[in-house]
Jmol script that loads the backbone (N, CA, C; Angstrom):
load data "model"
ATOM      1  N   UNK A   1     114.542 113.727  70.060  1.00  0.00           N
ATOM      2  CA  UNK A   1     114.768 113.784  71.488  1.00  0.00           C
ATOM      3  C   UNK A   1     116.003 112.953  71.815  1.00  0.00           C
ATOM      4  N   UNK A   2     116.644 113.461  72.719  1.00  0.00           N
ATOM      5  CA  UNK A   2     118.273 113.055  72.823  1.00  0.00           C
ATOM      6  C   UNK A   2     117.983 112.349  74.455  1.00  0.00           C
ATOM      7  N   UNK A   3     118.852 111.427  75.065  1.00  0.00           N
ATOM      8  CA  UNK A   3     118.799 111.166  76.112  1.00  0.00           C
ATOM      9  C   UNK A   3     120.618 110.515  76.326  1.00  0.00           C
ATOM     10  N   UNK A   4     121.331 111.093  77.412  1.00  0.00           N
ATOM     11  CA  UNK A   4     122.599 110.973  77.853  1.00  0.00           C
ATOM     12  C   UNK A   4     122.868 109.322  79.105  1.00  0.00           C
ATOM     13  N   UNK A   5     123.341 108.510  78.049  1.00  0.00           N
ATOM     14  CA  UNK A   5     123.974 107.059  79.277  1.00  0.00           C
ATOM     15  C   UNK A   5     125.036 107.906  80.355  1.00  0.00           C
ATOM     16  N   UNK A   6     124.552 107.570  81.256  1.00  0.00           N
ATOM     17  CA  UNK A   6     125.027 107.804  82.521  1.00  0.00           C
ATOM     18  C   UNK A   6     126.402 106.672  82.711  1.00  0.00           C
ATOM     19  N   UNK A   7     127.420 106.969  83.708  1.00  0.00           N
ATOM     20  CA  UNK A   7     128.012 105.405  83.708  1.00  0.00           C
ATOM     21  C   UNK A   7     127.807 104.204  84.511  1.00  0.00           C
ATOM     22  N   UNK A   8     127.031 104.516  85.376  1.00  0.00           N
ATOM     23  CA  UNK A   8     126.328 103.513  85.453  1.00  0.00           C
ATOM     24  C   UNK A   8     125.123 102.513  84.613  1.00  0.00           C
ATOM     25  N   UNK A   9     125.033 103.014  83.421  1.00  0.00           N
ATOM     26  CA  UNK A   9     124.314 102.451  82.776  1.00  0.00           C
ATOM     27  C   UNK A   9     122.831 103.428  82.650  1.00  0.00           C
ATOM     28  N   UNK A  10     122.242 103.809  83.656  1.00  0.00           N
ATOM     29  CA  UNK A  10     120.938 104.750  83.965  1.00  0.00           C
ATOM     30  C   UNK A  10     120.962 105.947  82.553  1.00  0.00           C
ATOM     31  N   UNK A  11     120.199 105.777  82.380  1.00  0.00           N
ATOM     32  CA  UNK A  11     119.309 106.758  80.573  1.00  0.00           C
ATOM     33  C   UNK A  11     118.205 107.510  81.857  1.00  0.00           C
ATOM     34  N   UNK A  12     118.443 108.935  81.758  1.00  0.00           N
ATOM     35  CA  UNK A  12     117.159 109.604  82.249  1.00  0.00           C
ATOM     36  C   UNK A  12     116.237 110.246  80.915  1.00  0.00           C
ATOM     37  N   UNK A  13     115.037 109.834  80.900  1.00  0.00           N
ATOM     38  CA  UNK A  13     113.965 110.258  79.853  1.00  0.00           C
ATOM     39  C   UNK A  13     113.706 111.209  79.916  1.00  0.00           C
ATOM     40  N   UNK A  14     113.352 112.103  78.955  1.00  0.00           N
ATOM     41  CA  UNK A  14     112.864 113.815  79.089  1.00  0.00           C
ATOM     42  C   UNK A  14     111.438 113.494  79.549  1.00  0.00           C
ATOM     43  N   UNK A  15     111.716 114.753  80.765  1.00  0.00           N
ATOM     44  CA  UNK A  15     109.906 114.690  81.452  1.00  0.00           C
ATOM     45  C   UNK A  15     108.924 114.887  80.424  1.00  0.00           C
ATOM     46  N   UNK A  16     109.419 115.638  79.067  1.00  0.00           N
ATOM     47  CA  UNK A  16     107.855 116.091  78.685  1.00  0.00           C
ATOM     48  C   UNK A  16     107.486 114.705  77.960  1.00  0.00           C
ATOM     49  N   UNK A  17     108.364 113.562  77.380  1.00  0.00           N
ATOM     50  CA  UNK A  17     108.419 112.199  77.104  1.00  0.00           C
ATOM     51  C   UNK A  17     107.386 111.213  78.192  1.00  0.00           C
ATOM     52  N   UNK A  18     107.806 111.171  79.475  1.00  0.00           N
ATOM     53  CA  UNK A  18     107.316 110.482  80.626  1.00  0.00           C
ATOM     54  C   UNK A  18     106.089 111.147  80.709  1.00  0.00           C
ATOM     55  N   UNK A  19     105.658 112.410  80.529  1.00  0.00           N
ATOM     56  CA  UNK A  19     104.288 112.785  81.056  1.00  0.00           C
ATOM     57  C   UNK A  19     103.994 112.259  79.612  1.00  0.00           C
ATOM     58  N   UNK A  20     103.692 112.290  78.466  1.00  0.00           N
ATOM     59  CA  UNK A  20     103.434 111.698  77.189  1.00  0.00           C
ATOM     60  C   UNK A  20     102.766 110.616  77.258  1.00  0.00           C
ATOM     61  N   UNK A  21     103.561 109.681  77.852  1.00  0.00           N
ATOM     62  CA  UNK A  21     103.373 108.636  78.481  1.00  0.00           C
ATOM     63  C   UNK A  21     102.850 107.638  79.416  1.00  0.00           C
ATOM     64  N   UNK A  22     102.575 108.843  80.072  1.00  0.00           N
ATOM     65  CA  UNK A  22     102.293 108.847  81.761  1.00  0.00           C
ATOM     66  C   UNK A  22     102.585 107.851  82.676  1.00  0.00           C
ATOM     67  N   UNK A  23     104.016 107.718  82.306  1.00  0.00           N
ATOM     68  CA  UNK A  23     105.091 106.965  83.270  1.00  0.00           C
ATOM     69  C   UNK A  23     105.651 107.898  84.331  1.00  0.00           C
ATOM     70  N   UNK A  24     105.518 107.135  85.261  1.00  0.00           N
ATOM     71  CA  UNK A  24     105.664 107.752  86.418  1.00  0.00           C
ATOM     72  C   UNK A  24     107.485 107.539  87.233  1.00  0.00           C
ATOM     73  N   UNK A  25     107.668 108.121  88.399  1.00  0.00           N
ATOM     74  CA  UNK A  25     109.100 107.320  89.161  1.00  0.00           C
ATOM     75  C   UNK A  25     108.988 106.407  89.564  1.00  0.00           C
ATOM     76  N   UNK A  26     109.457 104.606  89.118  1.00  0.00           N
ATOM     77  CA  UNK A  26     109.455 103.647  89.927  1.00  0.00           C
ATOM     78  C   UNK A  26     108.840 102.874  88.860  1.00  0.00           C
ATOM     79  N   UNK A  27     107.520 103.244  87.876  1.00  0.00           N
ATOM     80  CA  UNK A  27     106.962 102.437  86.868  1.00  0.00           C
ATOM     81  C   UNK A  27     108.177 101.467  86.212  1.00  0.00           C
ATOM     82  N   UNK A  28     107.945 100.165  86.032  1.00  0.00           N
ATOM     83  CA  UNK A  28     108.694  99.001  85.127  1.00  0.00           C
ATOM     84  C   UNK A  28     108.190  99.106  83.837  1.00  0.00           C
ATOM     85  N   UNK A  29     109.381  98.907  83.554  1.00  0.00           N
ATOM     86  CA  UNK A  29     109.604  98.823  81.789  1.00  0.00           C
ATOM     87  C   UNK A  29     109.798  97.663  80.944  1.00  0.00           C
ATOM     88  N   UNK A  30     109.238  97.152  79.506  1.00  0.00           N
ATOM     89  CA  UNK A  30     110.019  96.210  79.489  1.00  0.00           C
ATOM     90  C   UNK A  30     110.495  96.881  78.193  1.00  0.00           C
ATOM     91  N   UNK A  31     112.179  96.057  78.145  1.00  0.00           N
ATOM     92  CA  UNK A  31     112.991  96.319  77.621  1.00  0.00           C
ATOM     93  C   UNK A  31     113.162  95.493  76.105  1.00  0.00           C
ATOM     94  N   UNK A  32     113.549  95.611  75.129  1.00  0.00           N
ATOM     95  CA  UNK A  32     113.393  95.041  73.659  1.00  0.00           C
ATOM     96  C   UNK A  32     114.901  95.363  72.925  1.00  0.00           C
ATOM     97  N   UNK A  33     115.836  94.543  72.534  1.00  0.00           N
ATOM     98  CA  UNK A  33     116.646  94.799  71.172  1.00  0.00           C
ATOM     99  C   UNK A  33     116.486  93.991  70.349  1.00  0.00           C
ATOM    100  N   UNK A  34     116.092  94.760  69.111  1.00  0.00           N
ATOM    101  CA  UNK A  34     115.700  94.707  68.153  1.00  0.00           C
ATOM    102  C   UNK A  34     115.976  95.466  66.528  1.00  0.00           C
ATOM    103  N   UNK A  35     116.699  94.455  66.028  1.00  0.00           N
ATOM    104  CA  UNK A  35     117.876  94.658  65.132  1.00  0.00           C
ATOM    105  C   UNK A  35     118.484  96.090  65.254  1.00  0.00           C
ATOM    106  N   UNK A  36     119.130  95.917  66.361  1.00  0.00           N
ATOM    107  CA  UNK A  36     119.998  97.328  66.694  1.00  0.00           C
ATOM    108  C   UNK A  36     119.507  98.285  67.193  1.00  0.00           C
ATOM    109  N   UNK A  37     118.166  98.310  67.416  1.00  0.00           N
ATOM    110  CA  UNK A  37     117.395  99.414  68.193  1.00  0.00           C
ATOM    111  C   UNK A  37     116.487  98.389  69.287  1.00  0.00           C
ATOM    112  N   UNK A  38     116.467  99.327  70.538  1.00  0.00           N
ATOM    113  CA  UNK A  38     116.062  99.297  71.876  1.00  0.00           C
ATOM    114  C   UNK A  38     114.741  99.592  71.968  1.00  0.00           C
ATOM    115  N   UNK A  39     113.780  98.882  72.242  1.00  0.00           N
ATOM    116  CA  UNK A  39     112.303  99.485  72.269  1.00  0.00           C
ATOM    117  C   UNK A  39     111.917  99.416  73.832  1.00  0.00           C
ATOM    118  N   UNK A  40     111.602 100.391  74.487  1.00  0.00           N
ATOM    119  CA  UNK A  40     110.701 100.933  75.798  1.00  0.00           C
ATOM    120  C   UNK A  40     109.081 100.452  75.553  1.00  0.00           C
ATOM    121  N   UNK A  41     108.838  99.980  76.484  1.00  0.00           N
ATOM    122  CA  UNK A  41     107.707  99.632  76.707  1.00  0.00           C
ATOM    123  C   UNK A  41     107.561  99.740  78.037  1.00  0.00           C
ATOM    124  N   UNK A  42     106.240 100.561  78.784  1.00  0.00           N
ATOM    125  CA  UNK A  42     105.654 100.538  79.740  1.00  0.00           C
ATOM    126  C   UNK A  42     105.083  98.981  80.191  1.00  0.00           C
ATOM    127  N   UNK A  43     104.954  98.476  81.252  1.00  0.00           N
ATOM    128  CA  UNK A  43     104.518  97.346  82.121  1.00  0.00           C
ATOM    129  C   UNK A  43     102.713  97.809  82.418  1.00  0.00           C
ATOM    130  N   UNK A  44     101.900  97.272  81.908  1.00  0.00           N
ATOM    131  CA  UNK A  44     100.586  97.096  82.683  1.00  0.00           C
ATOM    132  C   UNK A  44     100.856  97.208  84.354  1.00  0.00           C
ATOM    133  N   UNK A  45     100.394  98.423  84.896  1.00  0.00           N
ATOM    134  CA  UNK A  45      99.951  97.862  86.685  1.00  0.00           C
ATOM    135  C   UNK A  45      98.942  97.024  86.943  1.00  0.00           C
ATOM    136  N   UNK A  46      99.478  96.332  87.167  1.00  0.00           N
ATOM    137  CA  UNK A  46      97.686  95.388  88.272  1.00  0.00           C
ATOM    138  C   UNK A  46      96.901  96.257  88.854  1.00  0.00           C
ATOM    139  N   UNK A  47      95.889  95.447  88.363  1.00  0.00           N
ATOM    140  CA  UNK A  47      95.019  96.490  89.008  1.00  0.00           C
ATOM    141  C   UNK A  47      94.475  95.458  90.740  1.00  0.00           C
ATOM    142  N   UNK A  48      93.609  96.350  91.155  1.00  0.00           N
ATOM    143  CA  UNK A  48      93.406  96.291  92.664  1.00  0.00           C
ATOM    144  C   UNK A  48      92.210  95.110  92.534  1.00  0.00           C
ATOM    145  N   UNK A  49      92.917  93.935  93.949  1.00  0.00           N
ATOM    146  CA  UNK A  49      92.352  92.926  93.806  1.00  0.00           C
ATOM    147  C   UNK A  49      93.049  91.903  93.089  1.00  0.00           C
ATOM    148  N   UNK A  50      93.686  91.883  92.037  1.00  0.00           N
ATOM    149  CA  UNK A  50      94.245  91.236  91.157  1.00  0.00           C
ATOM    150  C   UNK A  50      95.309  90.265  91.833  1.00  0.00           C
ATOM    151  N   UNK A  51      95.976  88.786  91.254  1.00  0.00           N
ATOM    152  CA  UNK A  51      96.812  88.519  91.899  1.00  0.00           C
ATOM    153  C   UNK A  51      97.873  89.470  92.198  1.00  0.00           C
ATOM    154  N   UNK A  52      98.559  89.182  93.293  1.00  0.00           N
ATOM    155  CA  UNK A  52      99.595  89.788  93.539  1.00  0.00           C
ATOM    156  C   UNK A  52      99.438  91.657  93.816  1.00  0.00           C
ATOM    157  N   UNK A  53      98.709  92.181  93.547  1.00  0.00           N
ATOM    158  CA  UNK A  53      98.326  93.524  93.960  1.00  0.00           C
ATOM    159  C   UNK A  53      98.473  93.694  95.321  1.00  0.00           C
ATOM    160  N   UNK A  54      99.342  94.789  95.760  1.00  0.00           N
ATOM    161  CA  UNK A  54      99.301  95.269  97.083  1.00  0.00           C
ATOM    162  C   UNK A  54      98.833  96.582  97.434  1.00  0.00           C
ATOM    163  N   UNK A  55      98.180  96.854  97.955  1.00  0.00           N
ATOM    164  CA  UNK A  55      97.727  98.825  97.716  1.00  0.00           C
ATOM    165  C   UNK A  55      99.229  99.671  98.920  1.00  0.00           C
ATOM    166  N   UNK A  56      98.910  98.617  99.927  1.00  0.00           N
ATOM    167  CA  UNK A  56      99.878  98.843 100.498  1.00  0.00           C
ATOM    168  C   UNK A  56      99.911  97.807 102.198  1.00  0.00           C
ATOM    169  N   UNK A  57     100.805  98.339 102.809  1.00  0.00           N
ATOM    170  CA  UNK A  57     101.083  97.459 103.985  1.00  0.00           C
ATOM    171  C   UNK A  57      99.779  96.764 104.742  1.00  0.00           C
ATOM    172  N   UNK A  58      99.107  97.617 104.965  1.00  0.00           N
ATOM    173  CA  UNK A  58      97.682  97.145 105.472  1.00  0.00           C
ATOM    174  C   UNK A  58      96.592  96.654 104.929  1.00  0.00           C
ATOM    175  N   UNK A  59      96.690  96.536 103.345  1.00  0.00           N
ATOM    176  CA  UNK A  59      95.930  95.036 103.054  1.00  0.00           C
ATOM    177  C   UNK A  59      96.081  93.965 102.841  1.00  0.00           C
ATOM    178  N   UNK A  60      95.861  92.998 102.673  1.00  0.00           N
ATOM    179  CA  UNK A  60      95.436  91.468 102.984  1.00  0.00           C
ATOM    180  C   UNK A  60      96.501  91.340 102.070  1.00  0.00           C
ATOM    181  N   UNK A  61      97.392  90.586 102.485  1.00  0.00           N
ATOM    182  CA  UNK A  61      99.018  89.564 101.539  1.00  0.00           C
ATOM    183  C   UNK A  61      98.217  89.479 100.725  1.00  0.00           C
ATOM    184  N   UNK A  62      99.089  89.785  99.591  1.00  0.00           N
ATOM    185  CA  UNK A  62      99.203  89.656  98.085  1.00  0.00           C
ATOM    186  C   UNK A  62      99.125  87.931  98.063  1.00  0.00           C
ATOM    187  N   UNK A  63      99.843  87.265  98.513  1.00  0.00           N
ATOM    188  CA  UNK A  63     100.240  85.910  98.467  1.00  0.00           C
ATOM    189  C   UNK A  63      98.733  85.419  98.967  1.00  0.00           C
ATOM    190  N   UNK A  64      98.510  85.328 100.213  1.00  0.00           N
ATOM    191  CA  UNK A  64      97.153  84.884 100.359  1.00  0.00           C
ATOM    192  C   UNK A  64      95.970  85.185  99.360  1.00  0.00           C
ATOM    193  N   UNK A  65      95.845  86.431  99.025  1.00  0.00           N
ATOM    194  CA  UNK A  65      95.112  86.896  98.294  1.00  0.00           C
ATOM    195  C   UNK A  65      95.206  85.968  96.347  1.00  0.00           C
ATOM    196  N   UNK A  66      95.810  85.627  96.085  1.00  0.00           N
ATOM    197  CA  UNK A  66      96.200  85.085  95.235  1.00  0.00           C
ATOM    198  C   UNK A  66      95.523  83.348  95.251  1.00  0.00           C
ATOM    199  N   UNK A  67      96.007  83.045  96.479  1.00  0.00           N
ATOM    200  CA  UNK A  67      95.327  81.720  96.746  1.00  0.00           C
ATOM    201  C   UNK A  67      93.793  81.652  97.096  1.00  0.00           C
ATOM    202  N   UNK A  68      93.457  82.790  97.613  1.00  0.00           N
ATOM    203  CA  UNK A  68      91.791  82.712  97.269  1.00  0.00           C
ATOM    204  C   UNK A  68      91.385  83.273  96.658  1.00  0.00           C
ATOM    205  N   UNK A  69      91.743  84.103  95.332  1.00  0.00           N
ATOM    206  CA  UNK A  69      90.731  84.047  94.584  1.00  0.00           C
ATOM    207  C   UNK A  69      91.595  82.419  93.018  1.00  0.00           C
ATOM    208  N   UNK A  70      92.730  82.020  93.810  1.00  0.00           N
ATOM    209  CA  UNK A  70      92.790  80.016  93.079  1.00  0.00           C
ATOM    210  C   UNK A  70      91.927  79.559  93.120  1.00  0.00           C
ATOM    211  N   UNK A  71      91.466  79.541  94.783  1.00  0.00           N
ATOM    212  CA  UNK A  71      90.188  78.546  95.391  1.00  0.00           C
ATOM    213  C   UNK A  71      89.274  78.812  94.555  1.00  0.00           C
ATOM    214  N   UNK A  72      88.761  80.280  94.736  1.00  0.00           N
ATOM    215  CA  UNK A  72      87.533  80.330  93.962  1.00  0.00           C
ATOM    216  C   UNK A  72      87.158  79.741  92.611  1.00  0.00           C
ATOM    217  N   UNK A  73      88.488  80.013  92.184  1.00  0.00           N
ATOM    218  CA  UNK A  73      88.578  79.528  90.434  1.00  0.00           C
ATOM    219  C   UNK A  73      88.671  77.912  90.578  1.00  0.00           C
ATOM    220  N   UNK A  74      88.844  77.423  91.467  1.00  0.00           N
ATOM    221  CA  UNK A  74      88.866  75.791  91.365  1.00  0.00           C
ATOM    222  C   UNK A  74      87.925  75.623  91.839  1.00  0.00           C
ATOM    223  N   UNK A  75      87.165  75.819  92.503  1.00  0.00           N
ATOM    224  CA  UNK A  75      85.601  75.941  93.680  1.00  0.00           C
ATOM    225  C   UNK A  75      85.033  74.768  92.830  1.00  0.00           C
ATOM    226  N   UNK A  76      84.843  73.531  93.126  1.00  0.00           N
ATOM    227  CA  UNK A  76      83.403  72.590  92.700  1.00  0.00           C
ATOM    228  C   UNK A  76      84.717  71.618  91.821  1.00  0.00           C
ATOM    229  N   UNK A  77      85.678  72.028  91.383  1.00  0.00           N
ATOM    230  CA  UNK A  77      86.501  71.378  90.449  1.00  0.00           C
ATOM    231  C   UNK A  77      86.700  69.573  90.926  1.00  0.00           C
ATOM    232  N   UNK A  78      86.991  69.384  92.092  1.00  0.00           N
ATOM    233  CA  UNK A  78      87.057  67.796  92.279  1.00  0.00           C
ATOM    234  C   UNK A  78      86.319  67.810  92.668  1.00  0.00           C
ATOM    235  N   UNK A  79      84.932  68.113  92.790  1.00  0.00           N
ATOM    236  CA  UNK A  79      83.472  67.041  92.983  1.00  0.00           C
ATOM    237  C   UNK A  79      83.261  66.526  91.510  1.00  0.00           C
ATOM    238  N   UNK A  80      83.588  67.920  90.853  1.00  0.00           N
ATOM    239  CA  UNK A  80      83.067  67.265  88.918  1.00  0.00           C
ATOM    240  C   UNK A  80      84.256  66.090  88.981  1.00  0.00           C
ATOM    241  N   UNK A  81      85.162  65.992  89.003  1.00  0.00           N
ATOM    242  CA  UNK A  81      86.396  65.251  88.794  1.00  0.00           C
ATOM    243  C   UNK A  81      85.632  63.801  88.957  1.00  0.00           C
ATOM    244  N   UNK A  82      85.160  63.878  90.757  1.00  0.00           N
ATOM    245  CA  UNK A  82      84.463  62.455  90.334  1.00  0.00           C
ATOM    246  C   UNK A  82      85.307  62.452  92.190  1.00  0.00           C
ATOM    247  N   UNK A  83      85.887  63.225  93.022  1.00  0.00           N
ATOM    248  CA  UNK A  83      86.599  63.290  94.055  1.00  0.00           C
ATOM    249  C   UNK A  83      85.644  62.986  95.420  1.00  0.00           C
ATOM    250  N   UNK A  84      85.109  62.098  96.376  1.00  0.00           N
ATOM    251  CA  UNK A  84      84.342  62.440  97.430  1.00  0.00           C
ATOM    252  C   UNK A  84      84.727  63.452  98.322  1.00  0.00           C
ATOM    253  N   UNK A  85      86.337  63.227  98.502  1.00  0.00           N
ATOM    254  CA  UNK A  85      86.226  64.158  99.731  1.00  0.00           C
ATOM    255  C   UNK A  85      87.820  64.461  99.866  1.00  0.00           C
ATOM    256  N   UNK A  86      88.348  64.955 101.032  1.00  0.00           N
ATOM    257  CA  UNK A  86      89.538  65.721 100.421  1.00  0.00           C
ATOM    258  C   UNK A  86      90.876  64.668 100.648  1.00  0.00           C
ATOM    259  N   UNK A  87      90.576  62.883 101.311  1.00  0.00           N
ATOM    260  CA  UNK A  87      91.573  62.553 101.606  1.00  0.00           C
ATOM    261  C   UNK A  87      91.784  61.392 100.243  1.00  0.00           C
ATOM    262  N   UNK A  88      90.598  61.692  99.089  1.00  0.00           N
ATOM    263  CA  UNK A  88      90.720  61.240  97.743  1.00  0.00           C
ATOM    264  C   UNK A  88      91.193  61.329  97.069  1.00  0.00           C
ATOM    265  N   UNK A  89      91.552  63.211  97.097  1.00  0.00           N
ATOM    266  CA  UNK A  89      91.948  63.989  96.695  1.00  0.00           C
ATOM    267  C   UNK A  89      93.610  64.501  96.965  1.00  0.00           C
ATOM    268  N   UNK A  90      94.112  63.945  98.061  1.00  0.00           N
ATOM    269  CA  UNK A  90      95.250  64.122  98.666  1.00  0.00           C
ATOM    270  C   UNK A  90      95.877  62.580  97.930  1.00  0.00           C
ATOM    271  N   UNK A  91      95.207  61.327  98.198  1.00  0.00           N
ATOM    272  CA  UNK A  91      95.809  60.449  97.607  1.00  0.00           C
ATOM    273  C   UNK A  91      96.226  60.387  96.206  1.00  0.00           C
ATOM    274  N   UNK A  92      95.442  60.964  95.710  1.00  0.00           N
ATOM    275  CA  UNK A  92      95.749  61.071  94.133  1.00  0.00           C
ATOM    276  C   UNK A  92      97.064  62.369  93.403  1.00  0.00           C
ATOM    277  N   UNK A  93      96.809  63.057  94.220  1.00  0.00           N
ATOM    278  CA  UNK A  93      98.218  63.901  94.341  1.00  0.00           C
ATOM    279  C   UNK A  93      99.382  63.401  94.925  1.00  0.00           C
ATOM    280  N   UNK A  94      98.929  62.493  96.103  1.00  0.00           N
ATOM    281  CA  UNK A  94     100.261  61.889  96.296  1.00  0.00           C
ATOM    282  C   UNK A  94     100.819  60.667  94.825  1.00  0.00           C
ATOM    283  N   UNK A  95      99.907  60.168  94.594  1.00  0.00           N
ATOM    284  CA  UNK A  95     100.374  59.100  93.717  1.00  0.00           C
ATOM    285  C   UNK A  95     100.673  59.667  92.148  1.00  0.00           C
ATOM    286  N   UNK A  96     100.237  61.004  91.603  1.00  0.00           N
ATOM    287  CA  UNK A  96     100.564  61.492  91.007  1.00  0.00           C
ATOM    288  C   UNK A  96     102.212  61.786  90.908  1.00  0.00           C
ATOM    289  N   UNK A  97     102.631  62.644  92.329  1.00  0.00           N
ATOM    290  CA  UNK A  97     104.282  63.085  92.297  1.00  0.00           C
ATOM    291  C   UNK A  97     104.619  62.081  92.101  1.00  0.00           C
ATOM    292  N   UNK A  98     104.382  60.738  93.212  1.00  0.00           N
ATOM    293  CA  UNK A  98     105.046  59.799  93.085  1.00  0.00           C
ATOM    294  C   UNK A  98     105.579  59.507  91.089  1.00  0.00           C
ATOM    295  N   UNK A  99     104.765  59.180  90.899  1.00  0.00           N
ATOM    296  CA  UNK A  99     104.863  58.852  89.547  1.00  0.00           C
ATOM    297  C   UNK A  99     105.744  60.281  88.066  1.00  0.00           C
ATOM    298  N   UNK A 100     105.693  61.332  88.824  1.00  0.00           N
ATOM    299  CA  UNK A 100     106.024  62.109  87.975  1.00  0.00           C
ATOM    300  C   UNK A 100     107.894  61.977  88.213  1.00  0.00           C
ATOM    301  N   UNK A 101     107.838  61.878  89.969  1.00  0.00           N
ATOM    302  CA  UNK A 101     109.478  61.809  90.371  1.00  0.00           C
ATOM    303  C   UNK A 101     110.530  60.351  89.769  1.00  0.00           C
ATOM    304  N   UNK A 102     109.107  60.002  89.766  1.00  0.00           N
ATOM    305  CA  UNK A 102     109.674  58.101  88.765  1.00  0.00           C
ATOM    306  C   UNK A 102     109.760  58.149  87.650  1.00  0.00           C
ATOM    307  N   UNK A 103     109.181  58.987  87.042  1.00  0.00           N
ATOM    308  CA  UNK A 103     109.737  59.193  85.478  1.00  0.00           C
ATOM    309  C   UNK A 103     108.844  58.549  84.351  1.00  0.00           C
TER     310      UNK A 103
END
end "model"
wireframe off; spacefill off
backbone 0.3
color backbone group
């Protein structure tokens, strides 16, 4: 199977290749050179729910969405720590940077 560089750089794939594949228009690729040859690789989609997943305009920010299901995954984490409450918890992060920006 032959495929023609464009000059802009753009390689179009033979459809019966992409359906093979079942890469679609817009799917990410990742790209590989490797001792002189180029390897294609398809990108995993996220799936729905997942960080960063958007289905589309009208569900819940990706970004927010990301930070709660953090929470969840940290949920109970500074009570085990040994933390009472959240301005324990703020101090110790502050004195942490402090100390990381000090070297």
């Amino acid at each position: 199977m032959f495929a023609e560089v464009m000059d802009n750089g753009q390689i179009a794939l033979p459809l019966s290749l992409m359906n093979q594949l079942e890469w679609k228009s817009g799917d990410k690729l990742d790209m590989v050179l490797e001792n002189g040859e180029l390897r294609l690789r398809g990108i995993e989609k996220p799936k729905e729910k997942e960080f960063f997943y958007m289905k589309d305009e009208n569900e819940t920010d990706s970004v927010l969405l990301a930070f709660e299901n953090l929470a969840q995954a940290c949920k109970g984490a500074a009570e085990e720590a040994g933390f009472k409450n959240e301005e324990e918890l703020q101090a110790y992060l502050s004195s942490f940077r402090r100390k990381v920006r000090e070297g």
